[in-house]
KEKOL-51228 format. One record per atom (N, C-alpha, C): residue number from 1; residue in three letters; atom name; x, y negated, z. Coordinates in Angstrom, 1 decimal, decimal comma. Layout:
% KEKOL-51228
+------+------+------+--------+--------+--------+
| resi | resn | name |      X |      Y |      Z |
+------+------+------+--------+--------+--------+
|  NUM |  ALA |   CA |      X |      Y |      Z |
...
+------+------+------+--------+--------+--------+
//
This chain:
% KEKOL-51228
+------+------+------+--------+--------+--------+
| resi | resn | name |      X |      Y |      Z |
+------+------+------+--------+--------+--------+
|    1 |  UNK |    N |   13,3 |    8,3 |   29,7 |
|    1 |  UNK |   CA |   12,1 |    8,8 |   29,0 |
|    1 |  UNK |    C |   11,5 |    7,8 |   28,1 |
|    2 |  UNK |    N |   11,2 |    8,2 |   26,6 |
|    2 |  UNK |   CA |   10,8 |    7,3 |   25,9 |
|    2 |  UNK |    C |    9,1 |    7,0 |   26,3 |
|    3 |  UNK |    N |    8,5 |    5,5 |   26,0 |
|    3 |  UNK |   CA |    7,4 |    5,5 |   26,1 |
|    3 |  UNK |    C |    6,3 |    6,1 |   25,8 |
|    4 |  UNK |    N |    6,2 |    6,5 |   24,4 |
|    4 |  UNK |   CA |    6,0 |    7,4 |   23,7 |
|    4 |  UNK |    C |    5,6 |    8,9 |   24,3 |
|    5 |  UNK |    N |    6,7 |    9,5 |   25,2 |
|    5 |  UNK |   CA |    6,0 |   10,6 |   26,2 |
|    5 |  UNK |    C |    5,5 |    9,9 |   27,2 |
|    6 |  UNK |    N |    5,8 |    9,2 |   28,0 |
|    6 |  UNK |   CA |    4,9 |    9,1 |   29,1 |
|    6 |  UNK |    C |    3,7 |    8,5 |   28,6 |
|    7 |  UNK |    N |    3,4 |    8,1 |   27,8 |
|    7 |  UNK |   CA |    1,8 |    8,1 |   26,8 |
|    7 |  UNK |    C |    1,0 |    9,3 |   27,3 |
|    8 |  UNK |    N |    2,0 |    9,6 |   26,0 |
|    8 |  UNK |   CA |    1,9 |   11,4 |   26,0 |
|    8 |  UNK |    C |    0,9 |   12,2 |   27,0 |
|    9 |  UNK |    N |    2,3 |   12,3 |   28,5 |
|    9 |  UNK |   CA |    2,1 |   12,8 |   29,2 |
|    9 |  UNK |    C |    1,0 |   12,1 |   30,3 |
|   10 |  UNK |    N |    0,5 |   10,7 |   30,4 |
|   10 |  UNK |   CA |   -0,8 |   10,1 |   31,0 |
|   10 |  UNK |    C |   -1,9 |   10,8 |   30,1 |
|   11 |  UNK |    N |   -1,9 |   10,4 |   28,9 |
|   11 |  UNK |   CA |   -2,9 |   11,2 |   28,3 |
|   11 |  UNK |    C |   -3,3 |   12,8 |   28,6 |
|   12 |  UNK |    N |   -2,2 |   13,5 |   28,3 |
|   12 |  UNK |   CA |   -2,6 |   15,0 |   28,5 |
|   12 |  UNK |    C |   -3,4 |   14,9 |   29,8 |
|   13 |  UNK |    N |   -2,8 |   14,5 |   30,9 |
|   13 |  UNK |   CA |   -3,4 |   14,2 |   32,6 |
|   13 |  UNK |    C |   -5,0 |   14,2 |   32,5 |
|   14 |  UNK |    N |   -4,7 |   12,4 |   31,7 |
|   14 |  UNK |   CA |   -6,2 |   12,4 |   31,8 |
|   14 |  UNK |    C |   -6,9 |   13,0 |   31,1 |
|   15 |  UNK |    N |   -6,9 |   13,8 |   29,9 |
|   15 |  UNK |   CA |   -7,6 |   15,0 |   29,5 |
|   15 |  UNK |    C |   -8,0 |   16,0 |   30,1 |
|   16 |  UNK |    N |   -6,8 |   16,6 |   31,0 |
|   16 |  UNK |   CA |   -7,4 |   17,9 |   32,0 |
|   16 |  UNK |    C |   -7,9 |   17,1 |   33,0 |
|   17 |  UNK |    N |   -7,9 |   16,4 |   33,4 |
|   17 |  UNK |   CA |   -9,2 |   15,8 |   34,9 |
|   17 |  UNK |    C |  -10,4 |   15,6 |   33,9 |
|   18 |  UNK |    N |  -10,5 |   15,1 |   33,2 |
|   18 |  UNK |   CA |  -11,9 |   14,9 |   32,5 |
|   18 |  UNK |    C |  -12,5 |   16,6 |   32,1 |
|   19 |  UNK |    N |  -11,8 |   17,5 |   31,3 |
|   19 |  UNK |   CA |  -12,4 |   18,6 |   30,8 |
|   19 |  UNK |    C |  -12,3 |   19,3 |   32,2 |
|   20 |  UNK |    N |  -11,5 |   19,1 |   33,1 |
|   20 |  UNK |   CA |  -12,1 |   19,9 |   34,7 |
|   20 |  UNK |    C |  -13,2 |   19,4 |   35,3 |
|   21 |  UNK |    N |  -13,4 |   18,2 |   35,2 |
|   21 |  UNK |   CA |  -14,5 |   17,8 |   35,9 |
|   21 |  UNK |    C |  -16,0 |   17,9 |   35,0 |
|   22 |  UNK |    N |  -15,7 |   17,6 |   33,6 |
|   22 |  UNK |   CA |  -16,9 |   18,0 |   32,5 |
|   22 |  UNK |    C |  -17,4 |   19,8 |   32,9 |
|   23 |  UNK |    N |  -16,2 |   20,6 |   33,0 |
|   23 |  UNK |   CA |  -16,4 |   21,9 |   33,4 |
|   23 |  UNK |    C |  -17,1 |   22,4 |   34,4 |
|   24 |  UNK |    N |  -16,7 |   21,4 |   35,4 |
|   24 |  UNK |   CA |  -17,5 |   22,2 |   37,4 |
|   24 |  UNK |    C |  -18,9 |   21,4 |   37,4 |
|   25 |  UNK |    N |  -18,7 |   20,5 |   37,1 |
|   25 |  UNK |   CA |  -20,2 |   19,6 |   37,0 |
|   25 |  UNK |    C |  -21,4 |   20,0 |   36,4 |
|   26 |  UNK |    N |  -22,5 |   19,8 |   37,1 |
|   26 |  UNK |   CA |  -23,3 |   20,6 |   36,5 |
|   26 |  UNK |    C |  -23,6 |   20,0 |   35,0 |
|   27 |  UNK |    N |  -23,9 |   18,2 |   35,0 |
|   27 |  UNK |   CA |  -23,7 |   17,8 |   34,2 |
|   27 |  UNK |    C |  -22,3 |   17,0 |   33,8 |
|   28 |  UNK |    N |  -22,2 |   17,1 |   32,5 |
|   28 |  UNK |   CA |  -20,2 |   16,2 |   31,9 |
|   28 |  UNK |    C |  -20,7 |   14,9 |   32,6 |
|   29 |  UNK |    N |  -19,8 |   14,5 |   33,7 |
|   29 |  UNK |   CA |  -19,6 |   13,0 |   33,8 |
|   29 |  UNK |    C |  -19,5 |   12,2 |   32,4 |
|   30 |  UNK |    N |  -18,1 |   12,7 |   31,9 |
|   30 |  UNK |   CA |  -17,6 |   12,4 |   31,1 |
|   30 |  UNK |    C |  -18,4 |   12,8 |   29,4 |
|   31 |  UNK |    N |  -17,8 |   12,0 |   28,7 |
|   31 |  UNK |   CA |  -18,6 |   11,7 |   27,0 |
|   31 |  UNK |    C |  -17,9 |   13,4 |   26,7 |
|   32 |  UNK |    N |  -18,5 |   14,0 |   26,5 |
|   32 |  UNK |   CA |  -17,7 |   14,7 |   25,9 |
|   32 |  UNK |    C |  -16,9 |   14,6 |   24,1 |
|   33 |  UNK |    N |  -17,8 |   13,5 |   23,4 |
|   33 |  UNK |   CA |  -17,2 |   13,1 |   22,1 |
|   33 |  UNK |    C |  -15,9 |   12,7 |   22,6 |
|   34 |  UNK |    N |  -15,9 |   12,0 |   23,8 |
|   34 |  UNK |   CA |  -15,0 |   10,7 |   24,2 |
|   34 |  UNK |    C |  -13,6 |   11,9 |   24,7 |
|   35 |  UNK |    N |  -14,0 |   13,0 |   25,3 |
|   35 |  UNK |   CA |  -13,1 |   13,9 |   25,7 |
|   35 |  UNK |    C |  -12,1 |   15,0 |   24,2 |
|   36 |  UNK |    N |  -13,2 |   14,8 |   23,3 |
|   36 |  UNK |   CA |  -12,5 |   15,3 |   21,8 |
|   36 |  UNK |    C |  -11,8 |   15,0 |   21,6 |
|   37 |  UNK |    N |  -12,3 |   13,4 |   21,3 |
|   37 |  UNK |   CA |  -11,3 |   12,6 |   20,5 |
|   37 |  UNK |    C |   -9,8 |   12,2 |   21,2 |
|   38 |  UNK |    N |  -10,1 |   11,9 |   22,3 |
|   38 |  UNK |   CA |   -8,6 |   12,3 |   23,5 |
|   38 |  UNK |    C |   -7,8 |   13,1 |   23,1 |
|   39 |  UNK |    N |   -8,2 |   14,6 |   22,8 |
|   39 |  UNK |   CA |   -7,5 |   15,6 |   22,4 |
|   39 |  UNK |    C |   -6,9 |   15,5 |   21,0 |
|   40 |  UNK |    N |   -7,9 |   15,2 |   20,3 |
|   40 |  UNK |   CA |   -7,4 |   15,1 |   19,0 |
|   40 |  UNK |    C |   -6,5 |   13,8 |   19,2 |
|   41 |  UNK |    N |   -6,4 |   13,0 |   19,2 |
|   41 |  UNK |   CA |   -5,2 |   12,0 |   19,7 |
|   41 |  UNK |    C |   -4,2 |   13,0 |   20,2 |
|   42 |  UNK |    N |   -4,2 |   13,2 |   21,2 |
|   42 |  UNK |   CA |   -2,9 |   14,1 |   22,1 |
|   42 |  UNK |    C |   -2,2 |   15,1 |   20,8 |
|   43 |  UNK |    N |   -3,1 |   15,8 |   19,8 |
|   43 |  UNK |   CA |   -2,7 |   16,7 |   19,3 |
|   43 |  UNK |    C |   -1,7 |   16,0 |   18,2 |
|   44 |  UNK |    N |   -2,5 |   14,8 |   17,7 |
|   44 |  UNK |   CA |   -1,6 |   14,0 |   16,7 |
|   44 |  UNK |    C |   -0,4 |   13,3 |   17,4 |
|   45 |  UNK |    N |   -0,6 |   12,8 |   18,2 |
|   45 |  UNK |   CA |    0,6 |   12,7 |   18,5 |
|   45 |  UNK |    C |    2,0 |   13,6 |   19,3 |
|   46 |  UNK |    N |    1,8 |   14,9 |   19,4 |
|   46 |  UNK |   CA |    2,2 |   15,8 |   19,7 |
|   46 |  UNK |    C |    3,3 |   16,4 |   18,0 |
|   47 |  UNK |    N |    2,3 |   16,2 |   16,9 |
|   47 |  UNK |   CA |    2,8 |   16,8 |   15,7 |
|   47 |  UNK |    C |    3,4 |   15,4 |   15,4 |
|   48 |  UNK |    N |    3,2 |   14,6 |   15,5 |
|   48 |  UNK |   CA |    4,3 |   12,9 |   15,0 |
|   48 |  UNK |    C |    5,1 |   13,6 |   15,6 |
|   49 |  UNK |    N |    5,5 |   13,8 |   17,2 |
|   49 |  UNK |   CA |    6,5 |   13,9 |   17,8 |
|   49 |  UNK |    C |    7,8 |   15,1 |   17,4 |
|   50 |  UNK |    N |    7,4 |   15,7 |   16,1 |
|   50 |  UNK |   CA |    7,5 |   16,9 |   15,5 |
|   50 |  UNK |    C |    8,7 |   17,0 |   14,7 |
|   51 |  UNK |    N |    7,9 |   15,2 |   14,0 |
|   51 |  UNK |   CA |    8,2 |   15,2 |   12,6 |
|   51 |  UNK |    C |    9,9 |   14,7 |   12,8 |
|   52 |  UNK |    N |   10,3 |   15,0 |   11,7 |
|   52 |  UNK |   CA |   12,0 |   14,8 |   12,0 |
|   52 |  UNK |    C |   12,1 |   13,6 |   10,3 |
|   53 |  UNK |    N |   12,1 |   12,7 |   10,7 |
|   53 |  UNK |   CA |   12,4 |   11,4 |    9,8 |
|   53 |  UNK |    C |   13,9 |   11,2 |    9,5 |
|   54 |  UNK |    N |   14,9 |   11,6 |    9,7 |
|   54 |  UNK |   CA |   16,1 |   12,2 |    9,0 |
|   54 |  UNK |    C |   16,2 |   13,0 |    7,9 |
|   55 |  UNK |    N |   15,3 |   13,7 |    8,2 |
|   55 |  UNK |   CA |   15,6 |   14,8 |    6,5 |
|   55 |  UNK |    C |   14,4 |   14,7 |    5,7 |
|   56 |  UNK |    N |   13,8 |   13,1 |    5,9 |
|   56 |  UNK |   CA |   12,7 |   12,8 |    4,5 |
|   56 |  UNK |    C |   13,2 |   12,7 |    3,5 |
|   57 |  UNK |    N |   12,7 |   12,4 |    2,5 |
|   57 |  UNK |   CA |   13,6 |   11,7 |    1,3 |
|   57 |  UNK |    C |   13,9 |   10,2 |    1,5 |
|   58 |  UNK |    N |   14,5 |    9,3 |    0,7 |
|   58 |  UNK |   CA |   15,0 |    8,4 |    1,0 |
|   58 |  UNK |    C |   14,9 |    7,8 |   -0,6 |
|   59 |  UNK |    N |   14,6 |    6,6 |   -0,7 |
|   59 |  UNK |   CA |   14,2 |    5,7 |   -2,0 |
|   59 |  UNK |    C |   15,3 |    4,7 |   -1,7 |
|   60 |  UNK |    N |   16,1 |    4,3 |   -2,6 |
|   60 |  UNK |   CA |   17,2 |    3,1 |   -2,4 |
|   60 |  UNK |    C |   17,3 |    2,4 |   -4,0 |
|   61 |  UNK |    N |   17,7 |    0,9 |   -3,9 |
|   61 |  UNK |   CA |   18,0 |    0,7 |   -5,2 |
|   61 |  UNK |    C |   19,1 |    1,0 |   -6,0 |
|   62 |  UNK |    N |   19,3 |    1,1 |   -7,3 |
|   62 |  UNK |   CA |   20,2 |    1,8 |   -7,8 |
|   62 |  UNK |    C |   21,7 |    0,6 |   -8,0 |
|   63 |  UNK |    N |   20,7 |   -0,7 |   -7,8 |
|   63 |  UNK |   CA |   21,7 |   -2,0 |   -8,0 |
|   63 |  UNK |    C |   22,5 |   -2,6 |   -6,6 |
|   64 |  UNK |    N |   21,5 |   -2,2 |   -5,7 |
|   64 |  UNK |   CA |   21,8 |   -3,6 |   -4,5 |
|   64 |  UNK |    C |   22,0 |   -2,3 |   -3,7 |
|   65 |  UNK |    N |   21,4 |   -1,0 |   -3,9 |
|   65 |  UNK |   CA |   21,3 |    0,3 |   -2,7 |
|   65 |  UNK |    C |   20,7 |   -0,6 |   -1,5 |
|   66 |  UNK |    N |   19,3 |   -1,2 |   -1,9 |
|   66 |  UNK |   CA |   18,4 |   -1,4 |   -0,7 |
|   66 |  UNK |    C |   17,5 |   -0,6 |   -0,3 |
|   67 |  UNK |    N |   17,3 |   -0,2 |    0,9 |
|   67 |  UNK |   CA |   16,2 |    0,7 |    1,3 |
|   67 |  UNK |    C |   14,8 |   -0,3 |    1,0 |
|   68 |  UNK |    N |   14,6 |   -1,3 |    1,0 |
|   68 |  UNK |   CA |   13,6 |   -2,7 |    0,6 |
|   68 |  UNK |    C |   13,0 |   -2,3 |   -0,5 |
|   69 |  UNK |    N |   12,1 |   -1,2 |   -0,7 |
|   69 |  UNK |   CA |   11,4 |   -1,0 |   -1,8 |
|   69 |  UNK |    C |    9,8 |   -0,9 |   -1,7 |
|   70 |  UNK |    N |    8,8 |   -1,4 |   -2,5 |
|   70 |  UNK |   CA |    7,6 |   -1,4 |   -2,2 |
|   70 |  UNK |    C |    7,2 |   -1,3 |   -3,2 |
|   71 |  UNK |    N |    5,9 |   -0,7 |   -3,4 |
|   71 |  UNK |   CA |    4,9 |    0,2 |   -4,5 |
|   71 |  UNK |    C |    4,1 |   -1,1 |   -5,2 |
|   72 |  UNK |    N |    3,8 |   -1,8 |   -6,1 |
|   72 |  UNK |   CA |    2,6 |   -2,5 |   -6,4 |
|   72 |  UNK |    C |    1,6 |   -2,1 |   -6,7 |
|   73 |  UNK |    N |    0,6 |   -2,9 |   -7,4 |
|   73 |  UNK |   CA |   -1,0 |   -2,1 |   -7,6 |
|   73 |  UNK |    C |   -0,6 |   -1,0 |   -8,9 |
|   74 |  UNK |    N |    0,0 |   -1,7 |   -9,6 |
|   74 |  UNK |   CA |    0,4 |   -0,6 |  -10,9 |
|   74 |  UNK |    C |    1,8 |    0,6 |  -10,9 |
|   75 |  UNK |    N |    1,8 |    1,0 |   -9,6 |
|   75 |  UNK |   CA |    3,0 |    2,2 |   -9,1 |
|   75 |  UNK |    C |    3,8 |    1,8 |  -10,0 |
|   76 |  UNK |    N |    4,6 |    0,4 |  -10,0 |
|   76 |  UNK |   CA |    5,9 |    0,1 |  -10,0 |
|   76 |  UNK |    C |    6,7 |   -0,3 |   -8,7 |
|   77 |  UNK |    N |    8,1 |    0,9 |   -8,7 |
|   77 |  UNK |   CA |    8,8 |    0,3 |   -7,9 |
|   77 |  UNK |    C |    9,6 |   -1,2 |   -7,9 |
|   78 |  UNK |    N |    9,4 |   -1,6 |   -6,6 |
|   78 |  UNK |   CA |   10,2 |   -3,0 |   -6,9 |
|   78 |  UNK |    C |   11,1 |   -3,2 |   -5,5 |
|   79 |  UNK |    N |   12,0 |   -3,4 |   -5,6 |
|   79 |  UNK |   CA |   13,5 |   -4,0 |   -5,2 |
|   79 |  UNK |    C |   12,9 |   -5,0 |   -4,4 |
|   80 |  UNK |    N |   12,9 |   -5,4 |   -3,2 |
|   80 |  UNK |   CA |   12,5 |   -6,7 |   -2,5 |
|   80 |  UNK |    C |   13,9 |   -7,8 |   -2,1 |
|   81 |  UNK |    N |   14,6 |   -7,0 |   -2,6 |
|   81 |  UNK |   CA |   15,9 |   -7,5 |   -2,8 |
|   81 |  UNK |    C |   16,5 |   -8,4 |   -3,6 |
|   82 |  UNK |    N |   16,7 |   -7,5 |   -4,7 |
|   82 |  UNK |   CA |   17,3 |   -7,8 |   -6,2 |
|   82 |  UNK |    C |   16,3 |   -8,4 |   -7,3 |
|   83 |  UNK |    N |   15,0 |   -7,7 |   -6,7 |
|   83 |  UNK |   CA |   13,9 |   -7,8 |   -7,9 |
|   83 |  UNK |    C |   13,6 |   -6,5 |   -9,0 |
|   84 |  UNK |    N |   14,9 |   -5,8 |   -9,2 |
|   84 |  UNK |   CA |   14,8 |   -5,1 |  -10,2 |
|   84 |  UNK |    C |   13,5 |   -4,1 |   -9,6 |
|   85 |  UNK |    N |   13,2 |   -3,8 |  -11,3 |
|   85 |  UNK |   CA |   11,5 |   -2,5 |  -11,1 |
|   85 |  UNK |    C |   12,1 |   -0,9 |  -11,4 |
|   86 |  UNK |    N |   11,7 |   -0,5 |  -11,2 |
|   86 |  UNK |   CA |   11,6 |    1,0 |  -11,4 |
|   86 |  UNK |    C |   12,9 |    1,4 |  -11,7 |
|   87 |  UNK |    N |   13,9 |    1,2 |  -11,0 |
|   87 |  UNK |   CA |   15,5 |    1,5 |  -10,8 |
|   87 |  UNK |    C |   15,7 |    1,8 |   -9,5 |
|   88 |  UNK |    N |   14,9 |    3,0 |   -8,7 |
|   88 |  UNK |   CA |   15,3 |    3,5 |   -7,7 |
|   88 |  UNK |    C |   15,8 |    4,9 |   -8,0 |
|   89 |  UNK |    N |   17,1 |    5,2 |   -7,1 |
|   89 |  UNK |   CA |   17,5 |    6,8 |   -6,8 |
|   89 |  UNK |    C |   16,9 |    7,0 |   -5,5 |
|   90 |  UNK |    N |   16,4 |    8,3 |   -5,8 |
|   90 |  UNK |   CA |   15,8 |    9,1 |   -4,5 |
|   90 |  UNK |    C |   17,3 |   10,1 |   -4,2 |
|   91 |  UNK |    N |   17,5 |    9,7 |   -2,7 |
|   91 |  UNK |   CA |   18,3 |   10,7 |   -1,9 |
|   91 |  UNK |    C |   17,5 |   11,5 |   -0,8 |
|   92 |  UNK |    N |   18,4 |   13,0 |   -0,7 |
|   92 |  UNK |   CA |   17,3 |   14,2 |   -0,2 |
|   92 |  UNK |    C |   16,7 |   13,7 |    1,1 |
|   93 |  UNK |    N |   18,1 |   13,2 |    1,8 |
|   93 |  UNK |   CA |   17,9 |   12,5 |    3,3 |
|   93 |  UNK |    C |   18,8 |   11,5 |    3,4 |
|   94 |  UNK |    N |   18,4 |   10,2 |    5,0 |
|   94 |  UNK |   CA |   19,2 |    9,1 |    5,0 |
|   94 |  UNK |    C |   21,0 |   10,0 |    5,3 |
|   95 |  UNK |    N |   21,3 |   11,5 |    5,1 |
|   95 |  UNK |   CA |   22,2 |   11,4 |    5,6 |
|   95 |  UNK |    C |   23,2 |   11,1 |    4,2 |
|   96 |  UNK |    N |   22,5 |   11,7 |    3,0 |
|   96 |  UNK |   CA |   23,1 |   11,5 |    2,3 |
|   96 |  UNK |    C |   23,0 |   10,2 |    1,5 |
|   97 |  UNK |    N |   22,2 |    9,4 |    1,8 |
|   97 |  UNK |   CA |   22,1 |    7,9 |    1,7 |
|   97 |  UNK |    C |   23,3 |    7,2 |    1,6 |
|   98 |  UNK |    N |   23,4 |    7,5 |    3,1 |
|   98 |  UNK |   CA |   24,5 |    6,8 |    4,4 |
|   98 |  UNK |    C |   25,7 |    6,9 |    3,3 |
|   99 |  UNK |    N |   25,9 |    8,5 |    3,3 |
|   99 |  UNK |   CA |   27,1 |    8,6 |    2,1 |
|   99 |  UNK |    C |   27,4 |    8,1 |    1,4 |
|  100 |  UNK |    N |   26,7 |    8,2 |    0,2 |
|  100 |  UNK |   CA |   26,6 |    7,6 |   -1,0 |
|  100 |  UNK |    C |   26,5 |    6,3 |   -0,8 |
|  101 |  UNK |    N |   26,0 |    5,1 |    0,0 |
|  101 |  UNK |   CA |   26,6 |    3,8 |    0,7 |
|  101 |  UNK |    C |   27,9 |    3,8 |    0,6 |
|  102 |  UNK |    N |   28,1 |    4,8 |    1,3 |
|  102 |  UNK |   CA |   29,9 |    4,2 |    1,8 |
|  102 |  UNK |    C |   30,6 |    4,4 |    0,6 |
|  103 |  UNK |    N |   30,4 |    5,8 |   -0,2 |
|  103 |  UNK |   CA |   31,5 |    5,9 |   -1,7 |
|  103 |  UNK |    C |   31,1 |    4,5 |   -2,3 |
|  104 |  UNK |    N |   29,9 |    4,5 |   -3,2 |
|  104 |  UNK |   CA |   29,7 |    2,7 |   -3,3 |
|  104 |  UNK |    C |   30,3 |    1,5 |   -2,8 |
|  105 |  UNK |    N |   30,7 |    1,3 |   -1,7 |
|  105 |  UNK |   CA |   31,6 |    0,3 |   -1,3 |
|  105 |  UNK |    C |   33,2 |    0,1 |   -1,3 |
|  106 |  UNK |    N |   33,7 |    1,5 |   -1,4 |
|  106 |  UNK |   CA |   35,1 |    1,4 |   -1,6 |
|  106 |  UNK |    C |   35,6 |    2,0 |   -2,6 |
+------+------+------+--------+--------+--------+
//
């Protein structure tokens, strides 16, 4: 099991003891801001756990094909590699990255 669930799943835990015990008590032990924000955590990380990072797009250089690319203050792309600026291809996903790597090399 990755770390990541058992987070997860401590947290949900201690969410339902807190909102049970905020519920039967006459007064919330517990913060109830402190019991929101829990949730709202849980929910975000529930939708991270969602997201499928394989089929994002993918930024590579068009010279070196480095994934090493970073934005500056004036949204130029720059190569952390090669250097070169604003000579990136965007591929749909890393699968087709991966590809177009390997034709590139042979």
């Amino acid at each position: 099991m990755k770390k990541t669930n058992i987070l997860l799943n401590h947290l949900i835990d201690l969410w339902k003891f807190m909102s049970y015990h905020n519920v039967m008590a006459p007064f919330p032990p517990y913060d109830t801001e402190y019991v929101e924000e829990l949730k709202s955590k849980i929910l975000d990380m529930q939708e991270d756990e969602k997201t499928n990072y394989d089929e994002l797009p993918v930024a590579a250089c068009k010279y070196c094909n480095s994934l090493h690319i970073e934005v500056d203050d004036l949204n130029n792309d720059i190569c952390m590699r090669c250097g070169s600026i604003n000579e990136v291809e965007i591929h749909n996903n890393i699968e087709e990255y991966l590809k177009a790597k390997k034709e590139r090399e042979n």
